[in-house]
ZAFI-844521 format. One line per field, with one value per atom (N, C-alpha, C): residue number from 0; chain; atom name; x, z, y. Coordinates in nm, 4 decimals, m for minus. Last residue first. Layout:
BEGIN
nr [NUM:...]
kette [A:...]
atom [CA:...]
u [X:...]
w [Z:...]
v [Y:...]
***
This chain:
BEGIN
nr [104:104:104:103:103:103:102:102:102:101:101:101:100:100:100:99:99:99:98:98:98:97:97:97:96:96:96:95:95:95:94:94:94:93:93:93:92:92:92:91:91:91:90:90:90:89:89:89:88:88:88:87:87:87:86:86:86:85:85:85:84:84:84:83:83:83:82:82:82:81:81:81:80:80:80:79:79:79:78:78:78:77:77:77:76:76:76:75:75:75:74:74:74:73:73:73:72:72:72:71:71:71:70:70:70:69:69:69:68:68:68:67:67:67:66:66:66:65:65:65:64:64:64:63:63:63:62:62:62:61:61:61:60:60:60:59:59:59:58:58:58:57:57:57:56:56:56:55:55:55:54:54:54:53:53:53:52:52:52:51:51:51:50:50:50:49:49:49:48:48:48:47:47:47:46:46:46:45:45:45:44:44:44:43:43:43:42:42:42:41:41:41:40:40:40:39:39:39:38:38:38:37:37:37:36:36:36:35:35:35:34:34:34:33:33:33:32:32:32:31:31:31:30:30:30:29:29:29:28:28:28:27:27:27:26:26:26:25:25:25:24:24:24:23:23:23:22:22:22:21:21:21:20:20:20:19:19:19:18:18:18:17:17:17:16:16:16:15:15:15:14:14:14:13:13:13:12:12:12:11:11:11:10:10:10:9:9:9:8:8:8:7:7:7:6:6:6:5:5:5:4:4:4:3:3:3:2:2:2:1:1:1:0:0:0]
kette [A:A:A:A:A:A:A:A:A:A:A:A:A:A:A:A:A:A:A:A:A:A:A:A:A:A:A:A:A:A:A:A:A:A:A:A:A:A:A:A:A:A:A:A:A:A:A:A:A:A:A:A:A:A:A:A:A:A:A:A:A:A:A:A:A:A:A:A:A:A:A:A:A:A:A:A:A:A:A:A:A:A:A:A:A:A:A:A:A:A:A:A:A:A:A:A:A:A:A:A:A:A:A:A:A:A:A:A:A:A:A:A:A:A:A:A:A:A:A:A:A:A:A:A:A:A:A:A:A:A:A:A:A:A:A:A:A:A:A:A:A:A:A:A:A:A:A:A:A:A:A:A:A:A:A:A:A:A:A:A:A:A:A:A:A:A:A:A:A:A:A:A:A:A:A:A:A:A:A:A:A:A:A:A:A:A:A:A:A:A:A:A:A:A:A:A:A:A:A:A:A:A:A:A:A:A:A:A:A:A:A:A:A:A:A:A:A:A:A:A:A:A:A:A:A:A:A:A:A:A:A:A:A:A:A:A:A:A:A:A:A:A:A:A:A:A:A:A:A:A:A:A:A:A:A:A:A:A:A:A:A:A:A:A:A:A:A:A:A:A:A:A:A:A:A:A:A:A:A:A:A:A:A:A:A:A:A:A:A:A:A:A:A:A:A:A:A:A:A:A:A:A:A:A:A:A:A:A:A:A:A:A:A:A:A]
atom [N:CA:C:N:CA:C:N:CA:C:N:CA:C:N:CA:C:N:CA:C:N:CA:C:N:CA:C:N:CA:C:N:CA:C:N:CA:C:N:CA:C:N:CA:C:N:CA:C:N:CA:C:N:CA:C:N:CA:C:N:CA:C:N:CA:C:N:CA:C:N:CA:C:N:CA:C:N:CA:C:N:CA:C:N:CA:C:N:CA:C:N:CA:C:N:CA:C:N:CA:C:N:CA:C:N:CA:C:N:CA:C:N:CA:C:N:CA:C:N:CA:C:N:CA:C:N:CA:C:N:CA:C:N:CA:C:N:CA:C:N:CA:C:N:CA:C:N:CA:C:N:CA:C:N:CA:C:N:CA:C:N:CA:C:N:CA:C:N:CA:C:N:CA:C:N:CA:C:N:CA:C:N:CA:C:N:CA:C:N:CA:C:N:CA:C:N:CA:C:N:CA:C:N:CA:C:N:CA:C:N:CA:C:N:CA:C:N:CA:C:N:CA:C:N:CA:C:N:CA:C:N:CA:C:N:CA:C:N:CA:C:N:CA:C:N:CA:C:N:CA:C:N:CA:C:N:CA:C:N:CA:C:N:CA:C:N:CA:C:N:CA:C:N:CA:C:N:CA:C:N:CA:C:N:CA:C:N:CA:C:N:CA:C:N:CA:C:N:CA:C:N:CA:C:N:CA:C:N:CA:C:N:CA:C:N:CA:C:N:CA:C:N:CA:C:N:CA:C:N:CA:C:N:CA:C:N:CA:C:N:CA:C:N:CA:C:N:CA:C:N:CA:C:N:CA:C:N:CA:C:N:CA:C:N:CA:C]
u [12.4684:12.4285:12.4755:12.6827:12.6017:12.5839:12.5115:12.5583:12.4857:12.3995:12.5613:12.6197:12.1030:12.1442:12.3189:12.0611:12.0671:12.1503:12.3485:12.1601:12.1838:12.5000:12.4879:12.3078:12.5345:12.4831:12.4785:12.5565:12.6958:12.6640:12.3193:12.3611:12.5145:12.2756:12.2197:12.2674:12.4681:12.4705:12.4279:12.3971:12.5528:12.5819:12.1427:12.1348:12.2500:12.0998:12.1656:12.1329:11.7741:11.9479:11.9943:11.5669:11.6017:11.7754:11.4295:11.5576:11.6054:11.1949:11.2230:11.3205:11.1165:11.1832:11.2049:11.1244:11.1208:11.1279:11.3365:11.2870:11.2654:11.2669:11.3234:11.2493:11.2647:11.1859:11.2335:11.4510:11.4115:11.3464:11.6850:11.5151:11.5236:11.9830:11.8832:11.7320:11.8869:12.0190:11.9168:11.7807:11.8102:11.8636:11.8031:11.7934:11.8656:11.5527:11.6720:11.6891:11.4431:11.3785:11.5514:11.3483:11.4579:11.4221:11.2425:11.2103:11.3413:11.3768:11.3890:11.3264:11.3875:11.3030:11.3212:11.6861:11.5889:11.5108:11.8467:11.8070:11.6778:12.0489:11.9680:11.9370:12.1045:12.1276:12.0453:11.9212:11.9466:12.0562:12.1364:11.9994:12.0122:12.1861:12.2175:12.1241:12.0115:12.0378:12.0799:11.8738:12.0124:12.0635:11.5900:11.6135:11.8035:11.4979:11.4830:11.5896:11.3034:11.4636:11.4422:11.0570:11.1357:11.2389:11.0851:11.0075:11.0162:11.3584:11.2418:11.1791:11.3299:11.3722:11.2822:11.3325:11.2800:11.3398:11.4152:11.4154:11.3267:11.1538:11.3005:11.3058:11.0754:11.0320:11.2086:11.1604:10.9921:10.9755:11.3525:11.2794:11.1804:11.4693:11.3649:11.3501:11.7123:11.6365:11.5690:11.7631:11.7056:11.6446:12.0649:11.9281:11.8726:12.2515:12.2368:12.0789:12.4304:12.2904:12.3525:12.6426:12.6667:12.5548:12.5560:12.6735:12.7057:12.1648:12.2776:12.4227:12.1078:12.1411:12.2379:12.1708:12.0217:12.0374:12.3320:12.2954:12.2260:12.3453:12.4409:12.4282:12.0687:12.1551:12.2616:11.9445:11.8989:12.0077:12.1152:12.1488:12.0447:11.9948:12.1223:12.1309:11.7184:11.7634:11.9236:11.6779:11.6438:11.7249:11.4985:11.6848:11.5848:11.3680:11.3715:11.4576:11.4054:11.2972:11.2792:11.7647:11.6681:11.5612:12.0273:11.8610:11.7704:12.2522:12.1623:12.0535:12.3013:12.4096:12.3161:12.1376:12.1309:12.1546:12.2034:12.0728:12.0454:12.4989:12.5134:12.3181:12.3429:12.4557:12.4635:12.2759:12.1759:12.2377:12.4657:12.3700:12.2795:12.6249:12.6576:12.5558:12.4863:12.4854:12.5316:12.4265:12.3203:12.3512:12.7298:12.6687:12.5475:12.7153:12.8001:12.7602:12.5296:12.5036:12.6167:12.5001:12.5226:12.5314:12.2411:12.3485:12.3694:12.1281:12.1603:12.2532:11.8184:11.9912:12.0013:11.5874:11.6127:11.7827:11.5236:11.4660:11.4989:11.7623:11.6401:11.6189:11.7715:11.8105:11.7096]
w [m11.9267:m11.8405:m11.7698:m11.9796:m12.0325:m11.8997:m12.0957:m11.9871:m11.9935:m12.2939:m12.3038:m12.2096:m12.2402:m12.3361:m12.3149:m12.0199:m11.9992:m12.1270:m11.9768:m12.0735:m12.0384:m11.7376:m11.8625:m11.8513:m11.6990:m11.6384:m11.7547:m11.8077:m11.7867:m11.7312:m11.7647:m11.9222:m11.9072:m11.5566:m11.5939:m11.7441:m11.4779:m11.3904:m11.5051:m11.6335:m11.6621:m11.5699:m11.5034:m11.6271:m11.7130:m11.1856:m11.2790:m11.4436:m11.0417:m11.0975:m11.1918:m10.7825:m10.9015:m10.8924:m10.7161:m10.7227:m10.8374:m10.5559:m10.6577:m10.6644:m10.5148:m10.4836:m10.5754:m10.4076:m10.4924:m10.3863:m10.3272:m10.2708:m10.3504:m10.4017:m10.4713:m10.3596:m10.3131:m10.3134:m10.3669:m10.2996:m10.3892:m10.4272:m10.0494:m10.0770:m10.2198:m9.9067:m9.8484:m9.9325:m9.9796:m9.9323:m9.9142:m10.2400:m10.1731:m10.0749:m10.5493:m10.5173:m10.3747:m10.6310:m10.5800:m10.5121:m10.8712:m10.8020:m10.7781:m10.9163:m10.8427:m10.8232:m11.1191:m11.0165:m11.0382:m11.1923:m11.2015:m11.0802:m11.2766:m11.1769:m11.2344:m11.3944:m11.4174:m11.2815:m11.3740:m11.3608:m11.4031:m11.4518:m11.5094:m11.4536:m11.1715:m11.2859:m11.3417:m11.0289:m11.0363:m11.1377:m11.0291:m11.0485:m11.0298:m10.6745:m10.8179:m10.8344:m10.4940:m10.5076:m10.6266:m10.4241:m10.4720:m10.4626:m10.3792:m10.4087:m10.3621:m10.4663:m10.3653:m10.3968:m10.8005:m10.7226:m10.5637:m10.9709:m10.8805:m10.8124:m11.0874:m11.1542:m11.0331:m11.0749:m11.0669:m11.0945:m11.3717:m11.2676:m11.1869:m11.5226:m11.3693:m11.3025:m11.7653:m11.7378:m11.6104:m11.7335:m11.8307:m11.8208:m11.5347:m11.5937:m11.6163:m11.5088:m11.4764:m11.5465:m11.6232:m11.6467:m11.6122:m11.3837:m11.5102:m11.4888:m11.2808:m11.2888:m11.3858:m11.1203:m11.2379:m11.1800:m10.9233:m10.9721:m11.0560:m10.8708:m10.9831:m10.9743:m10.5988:m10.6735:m10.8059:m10.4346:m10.5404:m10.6647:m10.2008:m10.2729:m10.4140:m10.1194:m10.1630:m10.2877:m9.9041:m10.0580:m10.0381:m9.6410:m9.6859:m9.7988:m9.6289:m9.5610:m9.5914:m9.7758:m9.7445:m9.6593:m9.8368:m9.9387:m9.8919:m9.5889:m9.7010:m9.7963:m9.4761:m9.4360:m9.5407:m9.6433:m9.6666:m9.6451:m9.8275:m9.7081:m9.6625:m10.1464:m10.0413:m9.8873:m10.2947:m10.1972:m10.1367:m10.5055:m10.4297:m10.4276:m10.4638:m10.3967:m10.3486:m10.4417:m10.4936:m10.4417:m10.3165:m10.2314:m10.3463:m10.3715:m10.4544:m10.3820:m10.1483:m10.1848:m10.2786:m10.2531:m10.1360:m10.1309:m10.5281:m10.4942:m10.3478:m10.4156:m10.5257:m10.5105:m10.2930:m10.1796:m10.2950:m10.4857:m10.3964:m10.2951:m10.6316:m10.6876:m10.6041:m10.4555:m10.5163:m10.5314:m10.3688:m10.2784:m10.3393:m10.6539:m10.6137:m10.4821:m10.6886:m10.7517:m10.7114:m10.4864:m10.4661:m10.5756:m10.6307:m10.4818:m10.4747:m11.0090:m10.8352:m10.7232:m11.2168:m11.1339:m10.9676:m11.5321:m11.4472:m11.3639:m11.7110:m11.6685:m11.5587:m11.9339:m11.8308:m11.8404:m12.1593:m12.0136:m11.9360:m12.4566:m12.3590:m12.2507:m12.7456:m12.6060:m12.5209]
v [2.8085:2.7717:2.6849:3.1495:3.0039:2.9288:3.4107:3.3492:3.1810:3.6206:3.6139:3.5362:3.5623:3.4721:3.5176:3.7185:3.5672:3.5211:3.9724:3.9381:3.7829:4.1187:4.0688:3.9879:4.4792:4.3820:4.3060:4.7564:4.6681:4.5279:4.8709:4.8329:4.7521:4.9250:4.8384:4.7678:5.1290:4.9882:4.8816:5.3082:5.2509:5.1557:5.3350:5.3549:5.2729:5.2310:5.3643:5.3157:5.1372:5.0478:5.1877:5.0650:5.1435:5.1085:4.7689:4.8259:4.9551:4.5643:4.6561:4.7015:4.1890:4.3137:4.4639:3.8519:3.9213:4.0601:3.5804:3.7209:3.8333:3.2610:3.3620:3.5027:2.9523:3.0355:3.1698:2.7535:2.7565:2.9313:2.7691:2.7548:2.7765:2.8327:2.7133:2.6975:3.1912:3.0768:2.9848:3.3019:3.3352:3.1933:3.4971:3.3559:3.3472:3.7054:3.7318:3.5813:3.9140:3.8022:3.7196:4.2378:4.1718:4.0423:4.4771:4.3840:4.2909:4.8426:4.6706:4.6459:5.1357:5.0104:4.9109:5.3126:5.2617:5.1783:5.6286:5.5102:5.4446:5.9054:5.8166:5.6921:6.0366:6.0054:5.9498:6.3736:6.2139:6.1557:6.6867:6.5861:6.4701:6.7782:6.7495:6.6996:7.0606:6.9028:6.8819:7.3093:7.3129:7.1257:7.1874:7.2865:7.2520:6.8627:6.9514:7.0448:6.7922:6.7934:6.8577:6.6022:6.7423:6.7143:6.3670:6.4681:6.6108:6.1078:6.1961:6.3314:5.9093:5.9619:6.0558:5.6123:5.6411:5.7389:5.4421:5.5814:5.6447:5.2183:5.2411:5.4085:4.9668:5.1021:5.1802:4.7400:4.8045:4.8971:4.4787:4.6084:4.6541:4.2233:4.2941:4.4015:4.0135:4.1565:4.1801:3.7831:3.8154:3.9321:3.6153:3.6456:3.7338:3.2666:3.4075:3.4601:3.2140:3.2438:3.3076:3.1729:3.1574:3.1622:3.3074:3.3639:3.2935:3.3469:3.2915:3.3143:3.6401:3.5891:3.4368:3.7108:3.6212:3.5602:3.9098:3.7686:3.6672:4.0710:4.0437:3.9002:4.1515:4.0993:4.0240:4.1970:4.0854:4.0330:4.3798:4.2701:4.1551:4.5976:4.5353:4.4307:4.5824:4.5719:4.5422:4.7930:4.6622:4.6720:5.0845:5.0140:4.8853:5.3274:5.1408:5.1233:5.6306:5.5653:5.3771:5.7169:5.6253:5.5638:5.8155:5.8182:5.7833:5.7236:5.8150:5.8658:5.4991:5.6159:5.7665:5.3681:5.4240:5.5069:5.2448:5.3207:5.3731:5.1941:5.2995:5.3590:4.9205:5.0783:5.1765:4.8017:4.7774:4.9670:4.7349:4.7910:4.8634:4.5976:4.7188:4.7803:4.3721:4.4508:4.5737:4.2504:4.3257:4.4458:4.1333:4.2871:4.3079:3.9923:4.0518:4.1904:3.7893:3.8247:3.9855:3.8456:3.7164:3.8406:3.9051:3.9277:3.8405:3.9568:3.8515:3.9107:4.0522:4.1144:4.0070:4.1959:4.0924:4.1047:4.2296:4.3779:4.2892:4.3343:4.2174:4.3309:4.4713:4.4803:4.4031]
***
């Protein structure tokens, strides 16, 4: 299993509202994504940390699901420059995301 995952603009904003939606300690900015990304980018997620949940609940709260920390290096409109970033990602997010090597170049 690689720790690296490829996704265009339109699945980070998912990714990005499902870790909101959760209250997940790392969310990016919407309007970053929604604006800032370039739509036809592809950018690179890595593995930070595999299984990230948290270690107390507030009292009658479901638990988390399973997620993980990915860094985000996020190809962003007009630059080269990449917006890096953290993103806790679900568990059944991350594993549906494809691996560089299943994407040809």
């Amino acid at each position: 299993m690689s720790k690296h995952r490829l996704a265009d603009r339109d699945t980070l904003v998912r990714l990005n509202d499902r870790a909101i939606r959760f209250h997940f300690n790392r969310t990016a900015e919407p309007d970053l994504l929604a604006d800032g990304l370039d739509p036809e980018g592809t950018s690179i997620l890595t593995m930070l940390l595999f299984d990230h949940t948290r270690m107390w609940q507030p009292e009658g709260a479901a638990p988390d699901p399973m997620h993980h920390r990915v860094k985000v290096l996020a190809k962003v409109k007009d630059t080269m420059t990449p917006e890096e970033f953290m993103l806790d990602v679900t568990a059944i997010d991350w594993d549906s995301l494809p691996e560089p090597e299943e994407v040809d170049a």
